[in-house]
C-alpha positions in Angstrom: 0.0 0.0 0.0 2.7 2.4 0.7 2.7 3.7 -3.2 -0.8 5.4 -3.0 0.1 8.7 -4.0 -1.2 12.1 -4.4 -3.3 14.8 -2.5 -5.2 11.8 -1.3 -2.3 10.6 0.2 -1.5 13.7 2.1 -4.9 14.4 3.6 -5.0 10.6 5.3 -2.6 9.5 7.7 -2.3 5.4 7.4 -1.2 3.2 10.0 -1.0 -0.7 8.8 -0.8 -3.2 12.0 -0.4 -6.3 9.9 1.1 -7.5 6.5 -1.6 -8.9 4.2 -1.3 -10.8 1.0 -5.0 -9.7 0.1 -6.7 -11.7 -2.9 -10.0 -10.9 -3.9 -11.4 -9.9 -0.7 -15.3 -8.7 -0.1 -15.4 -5.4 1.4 -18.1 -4.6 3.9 -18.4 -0.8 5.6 -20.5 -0.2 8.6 -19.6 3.3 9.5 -22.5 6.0 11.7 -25.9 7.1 10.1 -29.3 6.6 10.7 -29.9 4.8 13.9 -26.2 3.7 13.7 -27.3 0.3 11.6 -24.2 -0.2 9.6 -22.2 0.4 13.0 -23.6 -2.0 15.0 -23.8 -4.8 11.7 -19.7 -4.1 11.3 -18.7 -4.4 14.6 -20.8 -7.6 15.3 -19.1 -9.1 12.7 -16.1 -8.1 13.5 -16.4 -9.3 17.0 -17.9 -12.7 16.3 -15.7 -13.7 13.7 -12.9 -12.5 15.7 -11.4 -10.4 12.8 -8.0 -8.3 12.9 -7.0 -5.1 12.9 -5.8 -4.2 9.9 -5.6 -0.4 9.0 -6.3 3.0 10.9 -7.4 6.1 9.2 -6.8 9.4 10.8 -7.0 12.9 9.1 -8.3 16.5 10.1 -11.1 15.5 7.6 -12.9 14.0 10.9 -15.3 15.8 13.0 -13.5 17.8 15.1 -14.2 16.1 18.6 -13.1 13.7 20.9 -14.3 10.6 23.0 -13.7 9.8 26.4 -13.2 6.2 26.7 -13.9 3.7 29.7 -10.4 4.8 31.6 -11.9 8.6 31.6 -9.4 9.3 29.2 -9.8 11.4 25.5 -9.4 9.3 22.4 -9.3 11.2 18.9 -11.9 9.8 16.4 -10.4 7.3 13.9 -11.5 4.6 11.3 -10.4 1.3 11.2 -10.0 -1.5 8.6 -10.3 -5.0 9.6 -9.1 -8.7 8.2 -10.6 -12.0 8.2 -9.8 -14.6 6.2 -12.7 -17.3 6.3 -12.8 -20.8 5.0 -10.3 -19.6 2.3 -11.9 -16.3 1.3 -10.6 -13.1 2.6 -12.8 -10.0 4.4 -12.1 -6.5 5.2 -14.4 -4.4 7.4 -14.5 -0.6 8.2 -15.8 0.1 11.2 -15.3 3.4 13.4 -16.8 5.8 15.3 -17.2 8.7 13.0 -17.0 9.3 8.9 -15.8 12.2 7.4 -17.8 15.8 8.1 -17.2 17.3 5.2 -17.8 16.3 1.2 -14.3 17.0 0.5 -13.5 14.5 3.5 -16.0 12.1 2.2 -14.6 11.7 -1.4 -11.3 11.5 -0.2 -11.5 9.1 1.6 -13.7 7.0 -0.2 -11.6 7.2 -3.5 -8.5 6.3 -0.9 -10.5 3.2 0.4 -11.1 2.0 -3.4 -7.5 2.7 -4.4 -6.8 0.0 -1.7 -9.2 -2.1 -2.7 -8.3 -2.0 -6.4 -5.2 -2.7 -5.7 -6.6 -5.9 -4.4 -8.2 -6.9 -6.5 -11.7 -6.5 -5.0 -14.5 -8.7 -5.5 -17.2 -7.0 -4.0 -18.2 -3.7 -1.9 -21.3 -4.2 0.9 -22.1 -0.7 2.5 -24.3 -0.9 5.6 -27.0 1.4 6.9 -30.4 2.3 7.9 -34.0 3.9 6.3 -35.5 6.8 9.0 -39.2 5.8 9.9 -41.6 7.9 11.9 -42.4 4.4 14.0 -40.2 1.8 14.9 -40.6 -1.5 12.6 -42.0 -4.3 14.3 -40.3 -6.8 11.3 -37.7 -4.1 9.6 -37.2 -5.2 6.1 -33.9 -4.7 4.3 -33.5 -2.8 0.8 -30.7 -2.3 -1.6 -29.6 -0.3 -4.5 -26.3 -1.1 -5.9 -24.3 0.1 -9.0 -25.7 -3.0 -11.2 -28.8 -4.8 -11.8 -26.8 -8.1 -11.5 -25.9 -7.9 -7.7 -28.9 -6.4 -7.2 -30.7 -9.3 -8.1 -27.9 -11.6 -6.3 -29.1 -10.2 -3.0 -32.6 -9.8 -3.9 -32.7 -13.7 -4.3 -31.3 -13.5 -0.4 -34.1 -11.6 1.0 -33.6 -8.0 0.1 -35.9 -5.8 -1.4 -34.9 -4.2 -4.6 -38.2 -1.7 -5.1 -36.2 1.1 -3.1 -37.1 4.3 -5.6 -39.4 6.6 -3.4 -38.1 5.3 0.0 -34.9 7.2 0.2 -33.3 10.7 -0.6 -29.8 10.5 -1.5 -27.7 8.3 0.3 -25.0 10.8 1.5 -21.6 10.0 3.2 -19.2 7.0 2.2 -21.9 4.6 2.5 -23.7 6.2 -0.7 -19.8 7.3 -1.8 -18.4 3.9 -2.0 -20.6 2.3 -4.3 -21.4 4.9 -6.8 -17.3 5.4 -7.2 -16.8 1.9 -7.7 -18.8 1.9 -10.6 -16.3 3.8 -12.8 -13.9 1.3 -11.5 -15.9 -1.8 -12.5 -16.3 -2.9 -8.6 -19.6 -4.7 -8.5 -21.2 -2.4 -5.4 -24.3 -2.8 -3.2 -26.1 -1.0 -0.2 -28.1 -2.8 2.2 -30.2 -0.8 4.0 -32.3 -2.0 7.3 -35.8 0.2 8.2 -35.5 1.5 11.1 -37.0 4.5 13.7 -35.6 7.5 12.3 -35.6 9.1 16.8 -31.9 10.5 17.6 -32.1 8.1 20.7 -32.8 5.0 19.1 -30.4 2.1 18.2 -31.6 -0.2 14.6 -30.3 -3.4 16.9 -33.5 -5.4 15.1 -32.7 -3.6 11.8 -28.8 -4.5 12.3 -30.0 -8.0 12.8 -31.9 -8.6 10.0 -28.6 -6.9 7.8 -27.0 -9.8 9.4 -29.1 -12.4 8.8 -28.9 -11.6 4.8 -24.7 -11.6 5.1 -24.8 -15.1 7.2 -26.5 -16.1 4.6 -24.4 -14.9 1.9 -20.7 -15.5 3.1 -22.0 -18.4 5.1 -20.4 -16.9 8.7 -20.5 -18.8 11.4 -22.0 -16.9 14.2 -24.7 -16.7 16.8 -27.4 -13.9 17.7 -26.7 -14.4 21.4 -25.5 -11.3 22.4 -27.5 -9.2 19.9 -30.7 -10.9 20.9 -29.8 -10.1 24.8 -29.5 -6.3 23.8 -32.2 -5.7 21.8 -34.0 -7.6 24.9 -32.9 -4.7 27.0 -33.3 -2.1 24.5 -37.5 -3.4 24.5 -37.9 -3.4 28.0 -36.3 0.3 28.1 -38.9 1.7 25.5 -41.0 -0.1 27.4 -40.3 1.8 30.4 -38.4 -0.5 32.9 -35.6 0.9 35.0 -32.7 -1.4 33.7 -29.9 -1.5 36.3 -27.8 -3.6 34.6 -27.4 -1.3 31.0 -25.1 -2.8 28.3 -21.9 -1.2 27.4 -22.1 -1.2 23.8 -25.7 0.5 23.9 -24.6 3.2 25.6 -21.7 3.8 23.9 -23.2 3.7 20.6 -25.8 6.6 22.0 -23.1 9.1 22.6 -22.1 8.6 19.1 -23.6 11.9 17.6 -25.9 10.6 15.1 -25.5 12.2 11.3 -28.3 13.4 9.5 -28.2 11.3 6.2 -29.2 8.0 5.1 -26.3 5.4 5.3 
């Protein structure tokens, strides 16, 4: 990776943690956006398949705040890039806390991401997020667009709906970003995106499993919904208005994430 050149270059500081011989790998990005979906989707999967880190992002492009982690300490905001090699077929996964705040940020980055990935020779580009309801989904279907009518229909024969014209706006951010740039570099690209309540408070955990259940069923993961189904257990009986004593760690976490207002 280290002859990426240009402005692009510049703007990004890259730190590598581990020396991969990528071949073909499928990308999938689950960075913030509506009712962090793609977040939580991203680093499930990361967690459960016990993937490594791989790359951090860092630039001035990022919003210009800090988090306070579980030591009471400031952390700058950062993207990572994660490998997983599984049952001979490699994965990366972008997670992080943040994307980009500005459209010069966004493109960027996102033409920085594919020049990696077109380097490798990519098979495939999977950006997560969630659709903005006025009520919360009591069975949240899933929808994509992507930048071809063939892997639209591959994921369509998986479970999700392809009649999305007239549901969404623009999809804005690297999530939308991703896939319409790798068109003009012949990457087949695809959003999937989970309904969801479109409420700054609220968490798409059902949505986020659903996303889930259509990528198990593609990749064939190995993986259960223990810990998922255990938080969106807690998340119920909160709306429901129970005093939960015992809150979960990752639910609060992902609620002081500042949500963005865009689809994606």
């Amino acid at each position: 990776m280290d002859d990426i050149e240009g402005s692009i270059k510049k703007m990004w500081k890259i730190t590598t943690y581990k020396k991969v011989d990528l071949k073909n790998p499928v990308f999938i990005e689950g960075l913030p956006g509506i009712a962090n979906v793609g977040k939580i989707v991203a680093d499930y999967l990361i967690e459960e398949l016990d993937a490594e880190l791989f790359m951090t992002f860092f630039s001035d492009e990022l919003p210009n705040s800090v988090f306070v982690n579980e030591d009471n300490l400031v952390e700058l905001p950062k993207i990572e890039l994660y490998y997983k090699n599984v049952d001979g077929k490699d994965f990366l996964f972008l997670a992080g806390d943040v994307q980009p705040s500005n459209e010069k940020g966004s493109y960027s980055f996102s033409n920085l991401i594919l020049d990696i990935l077109e380097k490798a020779n990519c098979k495939q580009i999977i950006t997560l997020g969630g659709i903005g309801l006025q009520e919360i989904p009591e069975s949240p279907k899933v929808y994509c667009t992507g930048n071809s009518k063939n892997i639209m229909n591959e994921f369509k024969e998986l479970g999700a709906k392809t009649d999305i014209y007239g549901l969404v706006g623009p999809i804005i951010g690297v999530s939308g970003l991703l896939v319409g740039l790798a068109k003009k570099r012949k990457i087949p690209g695809i959003a999937l995106l989970a309904e969801t309540y479109g409420h700054p408070i609220y968490l798409g955990l059902k949505g986020a499993k659903q996303t889930l259940k259509i990528l198990k069923k593609k990749f064939l993961f190995e993986f259960s919904y223990r810990s998922l189904n255990k938080e969106i257990k807690l998340m119920d009986r909160e709306l429901q208005g129970e005093d939960i004593k015992d809150k979960s760690p990752k639910i609060e976490r992902l609620r002081k994430i500042k949500e963005t207002n865009y689809i994606g």
